[in-house]
C-alpha positions in Angstrom: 207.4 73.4 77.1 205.5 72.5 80.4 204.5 75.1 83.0 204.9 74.8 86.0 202.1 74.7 88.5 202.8 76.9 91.6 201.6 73.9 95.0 199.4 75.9 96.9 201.9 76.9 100.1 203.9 78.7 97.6 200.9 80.2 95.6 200.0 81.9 99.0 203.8 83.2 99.1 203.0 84.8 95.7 199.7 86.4 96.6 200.2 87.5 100.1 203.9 89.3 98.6 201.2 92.0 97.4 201.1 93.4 101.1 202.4 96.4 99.9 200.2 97.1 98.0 196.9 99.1 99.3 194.2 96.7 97.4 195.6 93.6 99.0 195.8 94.7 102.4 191.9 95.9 102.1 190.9 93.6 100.2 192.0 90.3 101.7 190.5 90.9 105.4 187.6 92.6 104.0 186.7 89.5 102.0 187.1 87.4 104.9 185.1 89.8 107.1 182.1 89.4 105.1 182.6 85.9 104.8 182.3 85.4 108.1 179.7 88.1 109.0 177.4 86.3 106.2 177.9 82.9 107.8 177.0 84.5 111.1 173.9 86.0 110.2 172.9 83.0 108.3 173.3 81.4 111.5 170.9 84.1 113.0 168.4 83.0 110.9 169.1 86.0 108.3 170.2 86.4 104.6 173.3 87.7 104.1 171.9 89.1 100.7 169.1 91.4 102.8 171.1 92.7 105.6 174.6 93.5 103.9 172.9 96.6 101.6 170.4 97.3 104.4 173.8 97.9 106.9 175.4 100.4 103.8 172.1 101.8 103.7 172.0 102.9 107.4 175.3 103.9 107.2 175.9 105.6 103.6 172.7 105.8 102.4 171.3 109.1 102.9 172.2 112.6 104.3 171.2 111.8 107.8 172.7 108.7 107.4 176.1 110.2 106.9 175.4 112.7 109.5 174.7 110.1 112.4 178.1 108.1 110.9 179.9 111.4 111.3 178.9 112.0 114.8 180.0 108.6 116.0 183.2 108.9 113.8 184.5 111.8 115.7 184.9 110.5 119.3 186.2 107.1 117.4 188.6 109.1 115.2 189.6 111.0 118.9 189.8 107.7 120.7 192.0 106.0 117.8 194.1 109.1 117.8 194.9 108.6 121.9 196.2 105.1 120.8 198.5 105.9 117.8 200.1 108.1 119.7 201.6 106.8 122.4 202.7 103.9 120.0 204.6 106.1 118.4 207.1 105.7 121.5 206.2 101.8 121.7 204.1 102.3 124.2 200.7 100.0 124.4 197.7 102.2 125.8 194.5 100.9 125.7 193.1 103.8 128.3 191.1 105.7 125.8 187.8 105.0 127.2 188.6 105.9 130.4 190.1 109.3 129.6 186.7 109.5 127.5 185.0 109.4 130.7 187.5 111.4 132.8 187.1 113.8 130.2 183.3 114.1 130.1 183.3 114.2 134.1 185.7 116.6 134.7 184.6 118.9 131.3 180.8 118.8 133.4 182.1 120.4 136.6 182.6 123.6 135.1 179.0 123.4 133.0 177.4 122.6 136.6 178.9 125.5 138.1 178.5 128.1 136.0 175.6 127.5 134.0 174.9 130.6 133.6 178.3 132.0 132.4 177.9 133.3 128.9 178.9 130.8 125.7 181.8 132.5 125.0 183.1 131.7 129.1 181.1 128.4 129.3 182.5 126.6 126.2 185.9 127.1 126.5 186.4 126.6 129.8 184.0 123.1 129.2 186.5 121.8 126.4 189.8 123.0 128.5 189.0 121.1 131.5 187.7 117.9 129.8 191.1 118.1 128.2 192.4 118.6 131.1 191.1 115.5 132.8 191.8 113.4 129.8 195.4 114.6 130.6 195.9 114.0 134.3 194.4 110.2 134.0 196.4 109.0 131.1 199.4 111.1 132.3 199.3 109.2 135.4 200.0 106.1 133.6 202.6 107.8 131.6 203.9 108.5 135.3 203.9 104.9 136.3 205.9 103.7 133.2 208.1 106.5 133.4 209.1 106.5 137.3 208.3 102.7 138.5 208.3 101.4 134.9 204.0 100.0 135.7 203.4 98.4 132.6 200.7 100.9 131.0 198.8 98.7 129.0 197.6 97.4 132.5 197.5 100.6 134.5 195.4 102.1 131.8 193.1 99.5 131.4 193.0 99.1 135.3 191.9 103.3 135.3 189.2 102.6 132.2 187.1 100.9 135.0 187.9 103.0 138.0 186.8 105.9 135.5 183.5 104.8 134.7 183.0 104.2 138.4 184.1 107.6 139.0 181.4 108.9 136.6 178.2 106.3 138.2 179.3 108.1 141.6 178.4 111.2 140.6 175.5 111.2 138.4 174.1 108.4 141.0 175.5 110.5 143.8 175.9 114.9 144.4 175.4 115.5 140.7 171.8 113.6 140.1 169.2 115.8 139.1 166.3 115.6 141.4 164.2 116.6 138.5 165.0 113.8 136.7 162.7 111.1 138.6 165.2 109.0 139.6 167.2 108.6 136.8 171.2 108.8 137.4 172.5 112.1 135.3 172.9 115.8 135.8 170.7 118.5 134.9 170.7 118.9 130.8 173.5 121.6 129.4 172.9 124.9 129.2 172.7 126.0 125.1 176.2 127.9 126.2 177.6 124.9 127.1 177.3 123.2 123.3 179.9 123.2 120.7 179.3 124.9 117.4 177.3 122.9 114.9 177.7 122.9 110.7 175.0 124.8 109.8 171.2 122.9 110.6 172.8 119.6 110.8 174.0 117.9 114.2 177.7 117.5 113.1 179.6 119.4 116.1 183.0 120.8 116.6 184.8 117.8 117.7 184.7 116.1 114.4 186.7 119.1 112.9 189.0 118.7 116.1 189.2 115.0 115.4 190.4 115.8 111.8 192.2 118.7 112.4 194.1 116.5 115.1 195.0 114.0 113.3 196.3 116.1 110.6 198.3 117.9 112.6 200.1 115.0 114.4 200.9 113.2 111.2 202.9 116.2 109.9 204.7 116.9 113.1 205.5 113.2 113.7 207.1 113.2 109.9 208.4 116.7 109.7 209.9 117.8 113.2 212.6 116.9 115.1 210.2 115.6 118.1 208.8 113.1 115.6 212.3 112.2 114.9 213.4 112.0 118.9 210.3 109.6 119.2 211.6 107.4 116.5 215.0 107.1 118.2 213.3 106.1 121.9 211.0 103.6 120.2 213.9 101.5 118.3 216.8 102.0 120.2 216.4 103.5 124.0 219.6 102.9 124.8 221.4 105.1 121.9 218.2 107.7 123.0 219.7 107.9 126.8 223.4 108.4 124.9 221.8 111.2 122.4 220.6 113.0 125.6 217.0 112.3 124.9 215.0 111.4 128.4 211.9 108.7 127.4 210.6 109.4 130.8 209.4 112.9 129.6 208.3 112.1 126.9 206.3 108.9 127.8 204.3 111.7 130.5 204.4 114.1 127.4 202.7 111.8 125.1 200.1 110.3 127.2 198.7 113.9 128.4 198.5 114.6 124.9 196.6 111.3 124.1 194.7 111.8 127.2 193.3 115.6 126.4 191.8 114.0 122.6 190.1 111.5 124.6 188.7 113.6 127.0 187.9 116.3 124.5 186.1 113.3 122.6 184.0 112.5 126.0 182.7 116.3 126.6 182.0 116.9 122.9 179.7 113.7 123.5 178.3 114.5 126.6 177.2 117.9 125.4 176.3 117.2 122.2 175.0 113.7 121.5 173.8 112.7 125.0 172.9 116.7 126.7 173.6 115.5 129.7 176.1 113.9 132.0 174.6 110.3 132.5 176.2 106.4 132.5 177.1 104.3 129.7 177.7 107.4 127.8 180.6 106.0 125.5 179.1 103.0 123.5 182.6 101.1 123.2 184.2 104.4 121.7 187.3 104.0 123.7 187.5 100.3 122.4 186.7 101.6 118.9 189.3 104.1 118.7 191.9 101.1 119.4 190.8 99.0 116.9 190.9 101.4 114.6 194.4 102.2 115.4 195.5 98.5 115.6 193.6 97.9 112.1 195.4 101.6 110.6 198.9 100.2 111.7 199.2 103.3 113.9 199.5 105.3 111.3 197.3 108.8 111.3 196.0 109.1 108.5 194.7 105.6 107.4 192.5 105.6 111.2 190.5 108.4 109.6 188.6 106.3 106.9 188.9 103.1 108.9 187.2 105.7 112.0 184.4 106.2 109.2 183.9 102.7 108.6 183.6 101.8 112.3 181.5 104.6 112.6 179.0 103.4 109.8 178.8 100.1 111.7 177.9 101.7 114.7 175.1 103.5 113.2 174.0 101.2 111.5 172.5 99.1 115.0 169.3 100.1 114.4 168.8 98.5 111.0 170.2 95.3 112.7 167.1 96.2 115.3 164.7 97.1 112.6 165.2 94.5 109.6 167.0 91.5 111.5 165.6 91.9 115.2 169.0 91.5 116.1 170.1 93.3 119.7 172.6 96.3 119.4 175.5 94.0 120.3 176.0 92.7 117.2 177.4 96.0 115.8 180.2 95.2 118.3 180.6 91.3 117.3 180.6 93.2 113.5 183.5 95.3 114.8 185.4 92.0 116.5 185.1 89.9 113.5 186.4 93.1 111.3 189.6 93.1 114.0 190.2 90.1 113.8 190.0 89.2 109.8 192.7 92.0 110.0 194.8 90.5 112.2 194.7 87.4 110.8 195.9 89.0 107.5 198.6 90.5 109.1 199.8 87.2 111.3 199.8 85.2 108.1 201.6 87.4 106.1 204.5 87.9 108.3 204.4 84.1 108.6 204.6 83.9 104.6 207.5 86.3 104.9 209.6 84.5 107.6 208.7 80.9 106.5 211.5 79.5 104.8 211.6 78.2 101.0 212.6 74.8 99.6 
């Protein structure tokens, strides 16, 4: 008996129907991405074959390699966390970076004002008003959507850039450190004023927040009555107004929330990582963090290995300096093809699944 050969538009049908499974979903855009990252830096005048293992290298390769992946995984992880959560209610937020900056101004008033305060004063009341700040800027989106119905995705990207101005006006402004020869940031931290380290290593507190965050969401979004209530506003708002549920709280609720992680995830880097309050201090954390939460499918716990890989890409600039000569940028063209080989996977799958058969 003849088989019969599959044409290749159903073949596709048949391999893309393993979406469920973990493998394909990884597999499939990560193929593509390095695909396409080879053909660029064959383009570049590179081979593929020399900078692939020296990226991993940089990234995984060593102790310290871990530990500088680590430390740029935690405000990622914090970032992604401040998108997946408002999407939880369908909302769209892409204002993580500027609550990362809110966050990292507002946490440095306190450290400038009572720099002498002892650690036990000092710290707290650093992390408490960064989360603070991160709170009041993405809650006044939530505001917007929830009393003029603003679309948030543009009020919080609108408030990413008025942020960072915020933060140039006062490093450049009444918080510039004469001692610092003209350079635009505050005097360095105080030793009370940094978060607690694993032992000799430079991994800080806010990774273990990160994680313990994320954790901690998951389960209450899956196990609680609150992460039930959510579910009800994001599919059906209606039936949520007849239940007695009021979206307009909880869209403030849940962008505070968001908002604190991201701020917490701007004075943890301020502090630790940079010492001082200064510009440019996020590196495209804020940006990370949502595509990490785009690529996880909002869901908590896949953003914390996808946070690890985006991390390792970030830290791995300087061996796209050192071996390729290539400027830091390309660790951010790296993260936009990696974005969009996932999205592309995702597009044509749920175009396999809605396209009718013959």
């Amino acid at each position: 008996m003849k088989q019969a050969i599959l044409p290749p538009k159903q073949l596709l049908i048949v391999l893309f129907n393993l979406r469920n499974g973990l493998l394909a979903a990884t597999l499939i855009p990560g193929t593509l991405f390095l695909l396409i990252c080879g053909s660029f830096f064959i383009l570049v005048g590179q081979s593929p074959l020399v900078l692939f293992p020296a990226i991993f290298n940089a990234a995984f390769g060593s102790a310290y390699s871990w530990t500088e992946t680590l430390l740029k995984t935690a405000p990622i992880l914090l970032c992604a966390i401040a998108t997946v959560l408002p999407a939880k209610l369908g909302l769209i937020s892409v204002g993580a970076e500027g609550q990362f900056y809110l966050g990292a101004l507002v946490g440095t008033a306190p450290v400038l004002a009572f720099s002498l305060a002892p650690k036990w004063v000092l710290m707290p009341l650093m992390i408490a008003c960064a989360a603070l700040g991160g709170a009041l800027w993405a809650g006044l989106s939530g505001l917007l959507k929830a009393r003029l119905d603003v679309n948030e995705t543009i009020s919080t990207l609108l408030l990413n850039y008025v942020a960072v101005l915020l933060v140039n006006y006062a490093v450049y402004g009444p918080w510039k450190d004469p001692s610092n020869l003209g350079w635009p940031a505050t005097a360095p931290f105080p030793d009370a004023a940094k978060l607690p380290t694993l032992g000799w290593s430079r991994l800080h507190l806010g990774l273990g927040l990160a994680l313990l965050a994320a954790l901690s969401l998951y389960i209450l979004l899956t196990r609680s009555r609150w992460g039930l209530s959510l579910q009800i506003m994001q599919g059906n708002r209606k039936l949520a107004k007849g239940a007695g549920l009021r979206f307009g709280r909880q869209v403030v609720l849940v962008m505070a929330i968001a908002g604190a992680l991201a701020g917490i995830a701007g004075i943890a880097e301020t502090s630790m990582v940079q010492g001082r309050l200064q510009p440019n201090l996020s590196n495209g954390y804020g940006l990370s963090g949502f595509l990490v939460a785009w690529m996880a499918g909002q869901h908590f716990l896949k953003i914390i290995p996808l946070s690890i890989l985006l991390g390792g890409l970030a830290a791995s600039t300087d061996a796209l300096q050192l071996f390729a000569g290539l400027p830091s940028s390309s660790a951010f063209v790296m993260q936009g093809i990696l974005f969009a080989c996932t999205l592309a996977y995702k597009g044509l799958n749920v175009s396999m699944r809605t396209t009718p058969r013959l």
